[in-house]
TITORMI-523634 format. One record per residue (C-alpha): x, y, z; residue number from 1; residue in one letter. Coordinates in Angstrom, 1 decimal. Last residue first. Layout:
<atom u="X" v="Y" w="Z" k="NUM" r="a"/>
...
END
This chain:
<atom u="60.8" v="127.4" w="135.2" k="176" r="x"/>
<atom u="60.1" v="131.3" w="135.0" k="175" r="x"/>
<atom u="60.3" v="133.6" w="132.4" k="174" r="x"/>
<atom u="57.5" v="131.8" w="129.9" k="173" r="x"/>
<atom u="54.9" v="132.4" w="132.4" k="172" r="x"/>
<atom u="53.3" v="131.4" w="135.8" k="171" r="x"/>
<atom u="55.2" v="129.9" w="139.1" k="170" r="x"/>
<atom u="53.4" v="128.5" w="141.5" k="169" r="x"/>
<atom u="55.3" v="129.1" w="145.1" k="168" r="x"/>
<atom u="55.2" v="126.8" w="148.1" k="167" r="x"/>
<atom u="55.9" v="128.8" w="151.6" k="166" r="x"/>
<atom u="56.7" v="126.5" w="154.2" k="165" r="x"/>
<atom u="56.9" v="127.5" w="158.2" k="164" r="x"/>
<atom u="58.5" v="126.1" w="161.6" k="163" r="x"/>
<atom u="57.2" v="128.4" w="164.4" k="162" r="x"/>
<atom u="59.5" v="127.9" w="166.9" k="161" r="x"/>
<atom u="62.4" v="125.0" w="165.8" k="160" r="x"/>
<atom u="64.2" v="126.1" w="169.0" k="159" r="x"/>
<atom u="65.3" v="129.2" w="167.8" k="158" r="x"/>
<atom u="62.9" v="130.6" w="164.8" k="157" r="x"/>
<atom u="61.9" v="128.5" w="161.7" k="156" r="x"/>
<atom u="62.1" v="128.5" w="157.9" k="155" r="x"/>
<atom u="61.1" v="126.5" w="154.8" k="154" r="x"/>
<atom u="61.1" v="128.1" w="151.1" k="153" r="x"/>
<atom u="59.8" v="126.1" w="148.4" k="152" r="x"/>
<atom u="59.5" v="126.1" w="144.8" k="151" r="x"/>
<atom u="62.2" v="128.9" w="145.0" k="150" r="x"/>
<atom u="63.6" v="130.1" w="141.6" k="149" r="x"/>
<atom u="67.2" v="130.6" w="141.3" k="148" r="x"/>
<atom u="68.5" v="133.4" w="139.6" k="147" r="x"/>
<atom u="72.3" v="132.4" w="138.2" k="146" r="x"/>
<atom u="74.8" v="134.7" w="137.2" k="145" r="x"/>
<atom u="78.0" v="133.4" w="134.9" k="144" r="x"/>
<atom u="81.4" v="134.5" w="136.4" k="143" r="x"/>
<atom u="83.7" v="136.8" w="138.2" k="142" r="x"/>
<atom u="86.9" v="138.0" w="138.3" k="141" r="x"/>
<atom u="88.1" v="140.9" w="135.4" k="140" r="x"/>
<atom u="90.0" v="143.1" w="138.0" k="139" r="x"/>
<atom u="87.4" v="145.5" w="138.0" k="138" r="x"/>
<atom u="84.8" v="143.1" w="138.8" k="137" r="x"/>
<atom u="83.0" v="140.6" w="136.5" k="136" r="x"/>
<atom u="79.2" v="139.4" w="135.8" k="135" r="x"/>
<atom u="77.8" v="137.1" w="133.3" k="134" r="x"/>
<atom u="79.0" v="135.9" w="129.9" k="133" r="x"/>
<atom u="78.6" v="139.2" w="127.6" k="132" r="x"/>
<atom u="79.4" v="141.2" w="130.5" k="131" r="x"/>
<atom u="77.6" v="143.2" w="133.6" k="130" r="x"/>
<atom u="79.5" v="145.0" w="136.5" k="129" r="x"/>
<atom u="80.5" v="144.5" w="139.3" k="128" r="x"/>
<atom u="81.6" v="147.0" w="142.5" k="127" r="x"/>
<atom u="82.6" v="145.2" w="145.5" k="126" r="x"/>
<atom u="81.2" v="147.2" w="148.4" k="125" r="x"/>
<atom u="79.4" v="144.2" w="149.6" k="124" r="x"/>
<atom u="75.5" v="145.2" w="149.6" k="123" r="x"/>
<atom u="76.2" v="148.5" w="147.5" k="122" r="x"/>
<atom u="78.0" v="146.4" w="144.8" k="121" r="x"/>
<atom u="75.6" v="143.7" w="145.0" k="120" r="x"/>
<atom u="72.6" v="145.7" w="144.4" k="119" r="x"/>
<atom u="74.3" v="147.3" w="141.5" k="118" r="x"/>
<atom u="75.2" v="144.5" w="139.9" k="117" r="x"/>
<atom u="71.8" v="142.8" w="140.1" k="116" r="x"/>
<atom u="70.6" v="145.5" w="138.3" k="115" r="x"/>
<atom u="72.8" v="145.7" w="135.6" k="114" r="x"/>
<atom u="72.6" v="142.4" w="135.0" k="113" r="x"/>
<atom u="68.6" v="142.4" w="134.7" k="112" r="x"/>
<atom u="68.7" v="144.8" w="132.1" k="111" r="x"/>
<atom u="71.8" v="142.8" w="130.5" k="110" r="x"/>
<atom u="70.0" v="139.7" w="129.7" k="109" r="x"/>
<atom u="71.5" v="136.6" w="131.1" k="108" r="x"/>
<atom u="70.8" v="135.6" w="134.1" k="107" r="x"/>
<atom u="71.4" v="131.1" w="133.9" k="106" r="x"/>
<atom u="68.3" v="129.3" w="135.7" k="105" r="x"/>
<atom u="68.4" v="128.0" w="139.4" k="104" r="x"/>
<atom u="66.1" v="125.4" w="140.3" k="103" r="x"/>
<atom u="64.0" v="125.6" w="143.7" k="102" r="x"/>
<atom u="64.3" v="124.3" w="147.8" k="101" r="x"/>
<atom u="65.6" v="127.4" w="149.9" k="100" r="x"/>
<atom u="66.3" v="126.8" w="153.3" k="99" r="x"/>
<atom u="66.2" v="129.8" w="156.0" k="98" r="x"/>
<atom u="67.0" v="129.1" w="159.3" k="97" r="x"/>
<atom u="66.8" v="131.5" w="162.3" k="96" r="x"/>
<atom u="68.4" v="129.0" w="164.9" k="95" r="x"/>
<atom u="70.4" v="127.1" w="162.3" k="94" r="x"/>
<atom u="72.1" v="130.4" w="161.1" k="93" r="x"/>
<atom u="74.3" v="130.4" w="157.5" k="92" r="x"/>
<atom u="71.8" v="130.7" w="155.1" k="91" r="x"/>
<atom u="70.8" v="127.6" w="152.6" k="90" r="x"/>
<atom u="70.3" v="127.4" w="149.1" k="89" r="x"/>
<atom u="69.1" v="124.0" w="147.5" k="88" r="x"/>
<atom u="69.4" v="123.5" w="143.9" k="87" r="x"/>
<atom u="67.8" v="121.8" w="141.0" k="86" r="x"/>
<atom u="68.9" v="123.4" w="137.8" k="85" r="x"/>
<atom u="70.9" v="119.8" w="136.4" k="84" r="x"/>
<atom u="73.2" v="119.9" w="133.8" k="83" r="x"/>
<atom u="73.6" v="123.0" w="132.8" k="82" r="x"/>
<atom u="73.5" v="123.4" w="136.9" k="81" r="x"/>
<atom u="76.3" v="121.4" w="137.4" k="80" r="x"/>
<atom u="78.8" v="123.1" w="135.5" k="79" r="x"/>
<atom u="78.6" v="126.5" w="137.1" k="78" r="x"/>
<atom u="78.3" v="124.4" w="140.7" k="77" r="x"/>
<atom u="81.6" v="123.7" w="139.7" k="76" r="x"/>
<atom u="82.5" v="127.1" w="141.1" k="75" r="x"/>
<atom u="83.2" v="130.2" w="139.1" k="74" r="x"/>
<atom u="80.3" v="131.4" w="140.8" k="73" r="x"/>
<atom u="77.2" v="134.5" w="140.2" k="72" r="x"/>
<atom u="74.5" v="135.0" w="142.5" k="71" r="x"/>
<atom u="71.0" v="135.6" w="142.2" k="70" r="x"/>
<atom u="68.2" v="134.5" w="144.9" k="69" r="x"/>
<atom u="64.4" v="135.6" w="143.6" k="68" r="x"/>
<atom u="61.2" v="136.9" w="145.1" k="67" r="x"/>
<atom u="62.1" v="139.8" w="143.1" k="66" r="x"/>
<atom u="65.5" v="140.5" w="144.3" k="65" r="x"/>
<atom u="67.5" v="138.7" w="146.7" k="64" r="x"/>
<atom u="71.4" v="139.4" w="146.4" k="63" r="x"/>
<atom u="74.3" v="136.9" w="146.7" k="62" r="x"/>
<atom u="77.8" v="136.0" w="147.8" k="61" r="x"/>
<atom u="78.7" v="132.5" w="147.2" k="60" r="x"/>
<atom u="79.3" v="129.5" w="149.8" k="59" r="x"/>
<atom u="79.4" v="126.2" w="148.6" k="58" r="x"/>
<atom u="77.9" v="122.5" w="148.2" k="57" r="x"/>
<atom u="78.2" v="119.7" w="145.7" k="56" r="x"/>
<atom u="76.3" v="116.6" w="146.3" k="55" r="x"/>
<atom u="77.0" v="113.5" w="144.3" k="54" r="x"/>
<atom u="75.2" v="112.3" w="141.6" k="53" r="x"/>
<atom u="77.5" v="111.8" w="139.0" k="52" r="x"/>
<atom u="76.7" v="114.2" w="137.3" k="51" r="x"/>
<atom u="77.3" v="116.5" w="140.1" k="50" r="x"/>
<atom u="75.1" v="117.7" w="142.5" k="49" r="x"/>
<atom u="74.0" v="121.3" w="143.7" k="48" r="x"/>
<atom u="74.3" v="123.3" w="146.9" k="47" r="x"/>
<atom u="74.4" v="126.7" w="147.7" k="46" r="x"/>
<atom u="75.4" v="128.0" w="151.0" k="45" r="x"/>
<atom u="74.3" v="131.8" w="150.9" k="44" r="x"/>
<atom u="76.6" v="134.4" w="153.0" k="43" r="x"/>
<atom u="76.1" v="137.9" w="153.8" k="42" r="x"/>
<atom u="72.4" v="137.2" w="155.1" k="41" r="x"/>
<atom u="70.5" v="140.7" w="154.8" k="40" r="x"/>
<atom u="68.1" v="139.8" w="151.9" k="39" r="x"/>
<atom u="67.3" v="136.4" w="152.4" k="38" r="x"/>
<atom u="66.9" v="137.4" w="156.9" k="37" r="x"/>
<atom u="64.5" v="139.8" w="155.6" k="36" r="x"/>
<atom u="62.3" v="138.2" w="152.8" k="35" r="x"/>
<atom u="62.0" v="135.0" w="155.4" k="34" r="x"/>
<atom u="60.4" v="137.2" w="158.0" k="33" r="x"/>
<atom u="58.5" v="139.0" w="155.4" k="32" r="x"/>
<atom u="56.8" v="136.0" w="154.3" k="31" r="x"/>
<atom u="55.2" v="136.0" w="157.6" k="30" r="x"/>
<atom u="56.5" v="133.0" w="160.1" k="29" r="x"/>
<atom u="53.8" v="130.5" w="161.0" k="28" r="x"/>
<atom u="52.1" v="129.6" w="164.7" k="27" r="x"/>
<atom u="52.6" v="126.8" w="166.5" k="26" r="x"/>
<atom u="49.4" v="124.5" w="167.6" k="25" r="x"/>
<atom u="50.2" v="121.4" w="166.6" k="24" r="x"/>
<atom u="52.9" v="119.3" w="165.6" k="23" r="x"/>
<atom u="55.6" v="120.8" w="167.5" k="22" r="x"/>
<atom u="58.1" v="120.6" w="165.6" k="21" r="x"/>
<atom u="61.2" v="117.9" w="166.7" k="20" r="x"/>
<atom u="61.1" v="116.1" w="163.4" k="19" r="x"/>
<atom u="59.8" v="118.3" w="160.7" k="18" r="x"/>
<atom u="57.0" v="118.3" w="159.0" k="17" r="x"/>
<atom u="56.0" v="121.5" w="157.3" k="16" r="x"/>
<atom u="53.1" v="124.3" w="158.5" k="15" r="x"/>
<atom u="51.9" v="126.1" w="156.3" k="14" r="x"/>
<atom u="52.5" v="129.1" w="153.9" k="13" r="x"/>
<atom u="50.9" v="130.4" w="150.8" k="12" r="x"/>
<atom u="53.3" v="132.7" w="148.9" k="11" r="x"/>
<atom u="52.9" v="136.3" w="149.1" k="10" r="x"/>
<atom u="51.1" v="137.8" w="146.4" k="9" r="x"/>
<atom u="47.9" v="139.0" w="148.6" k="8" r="x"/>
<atom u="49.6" v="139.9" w="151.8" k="7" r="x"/>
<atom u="50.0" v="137.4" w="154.9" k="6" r="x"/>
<atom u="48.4" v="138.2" w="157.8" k="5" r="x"/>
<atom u="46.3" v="134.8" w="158.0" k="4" r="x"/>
<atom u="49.2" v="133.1" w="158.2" k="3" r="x"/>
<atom u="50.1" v="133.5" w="161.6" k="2" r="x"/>
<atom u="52.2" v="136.1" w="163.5" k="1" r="x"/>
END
């Protein structure tokens, strides 16, 4: 599927550079391709970088939800993003890759909480739930949620087929 069959909304794609692509003549992903594997992956490998400088990278748990990847860590990653909001989220499979290029901005209003905790309950079976400082479960684990904001999104089938880039503009005081 090209392009062209994208619906109004979706983010523009094209094609990226990428050593080993075919240059020419390969067709894009849908958004909904990358929508799909972002909202079934179990595991999202977040990375951020230190003050320092140097890279910082982890799994976490996570749900998409309007155009959106939030999660919650008591990593250092925590740290790191007060810091610095630029992050890069990657899923687990190189042959269906996802890569997530954006900055990730501290969830805090309890609406949104709420919601987020009850599509990560039903996604994992570990029921959360909202507090003054993020998200906890019933044994009082958890931390601050983050929403991170893709700038851009690259993906690819098997083989580097189809190799894709969405770039999103993002408009209004809620967003970065």
């Amino acid at each position: 599927m090209d392009a062209s069959s994208t619906v109004p909304g979706d983010p523009p794609a094209s094609a990226p550079i990428l050593f080993g692509a075919p240059s020419t003549g390969s067709s894009l992903l849908p958004w909904t391709w990358a929508i799909a594997r972002l909202s079934l992956a179990k595991n999202y490998w977040i990375s951020t970088n230190r003050p320092d400088g140097r890279p910082h990278t982890r799994p976490v748990w996570g749900v998409w939800l309007d155009n959106s990847l939030w999660f919650s860590t008591g990593s250092l990653a925590r740290h790191n993003l007060v810091g610095n909001a630029a992050i890069s989220v990657n899923l687990e499979d190189g042959d269906a890759a996802v890569i997530i290029e954006g900055t990730a901005r501290p969830a805090i209003a309890a609406g949104e909480l709420r919601r987020m905790c009850e599509h990560y309950g039903s996604k994992y079976d570990w029921p959360m739930h909202p507090t003054a400082v993020g998200i906890e479960d019933s044994d009082g684990s958890g931390g601050p949620v983050f929403r991170v904001f893709p700038q851009v999104v690259f993906g690819w089938e098997s083989n580097l087929h189809a190799p894709t880039r969405w770039r999103f503009d993002y408009v209004g005081p809620s967003h970065p």
